[in-house]
Each structure stands twice: as structure tokens, then as C-alpha cells.
C-alpha positions in Angstrom: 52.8 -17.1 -20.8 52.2 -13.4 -19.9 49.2 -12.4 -19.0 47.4 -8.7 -18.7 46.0 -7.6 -15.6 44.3 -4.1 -15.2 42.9 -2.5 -12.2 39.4 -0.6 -12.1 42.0 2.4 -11.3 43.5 1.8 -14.8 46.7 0.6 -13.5 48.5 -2.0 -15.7 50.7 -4.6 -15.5 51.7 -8.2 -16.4 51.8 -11.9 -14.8 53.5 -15.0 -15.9 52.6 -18.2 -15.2 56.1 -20.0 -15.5 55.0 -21.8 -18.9 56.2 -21.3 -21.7 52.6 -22.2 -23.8 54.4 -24.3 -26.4 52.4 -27.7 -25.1 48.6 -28.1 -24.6 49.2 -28.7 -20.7 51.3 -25.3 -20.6 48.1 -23.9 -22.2 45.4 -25.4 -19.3 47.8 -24.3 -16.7 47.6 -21.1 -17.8 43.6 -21.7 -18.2 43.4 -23.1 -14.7 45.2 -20.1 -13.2 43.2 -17.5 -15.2 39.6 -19.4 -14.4 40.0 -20.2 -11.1 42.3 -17.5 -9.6 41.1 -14.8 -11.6 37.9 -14.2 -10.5 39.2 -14.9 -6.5 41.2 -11.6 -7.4 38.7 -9.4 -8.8 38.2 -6.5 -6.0 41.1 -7.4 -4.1 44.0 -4.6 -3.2 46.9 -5.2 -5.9 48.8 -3.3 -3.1 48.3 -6.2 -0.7 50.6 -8.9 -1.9 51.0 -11.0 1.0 47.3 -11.2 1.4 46.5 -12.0 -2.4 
């Protein structure tokens, strides 16, 4: 299930999150991932993948 990302730079790009959405648990995965890691991201250096 892709999901838009875009920095405050106005850079864009795309994540997956390995589900395919057809089932209600792909769905709250992709929830849980966007709700809980989402906002830990917010600020945070796309450029600094081993530390995200």
C-alpha cells in the first residue's frame, strides 16, 4: 500500500508498507505505521537513513 511522503523542502516520494490493502488487517498495518511512525518522523533528515 504506497504511501506519500513530502518534505517541508517540497521533496517527494513514496513508501510501501509490504501489504497489499486487500484485507482489513493489511489496512491497520498500514494505519499503525502511518499513526505511530509518522509523527516520530516529522522533522527528521530524510537524508539520514540509518538514523530514521
Amino acid at each position: 500500500m504506497p504511501g506519500g511522503v513530502r518534505t517541508d523542502a517540497g521533496i517527494a516520494g513514496y513508501g510501501y508498507t509490504g501489504t497489499h490493502a486487500h484485507l482489513p488487517t493489511d489496512r491497520l498495518i498500514a494505519a499503525c505505521i502511518g499513526e505511530t511512525y509518522g509523527p516520530l518522523l516529522l522533522g527528521e533528515d530524510p537524508r539520514e537513513v540509518r538514523a530514521l
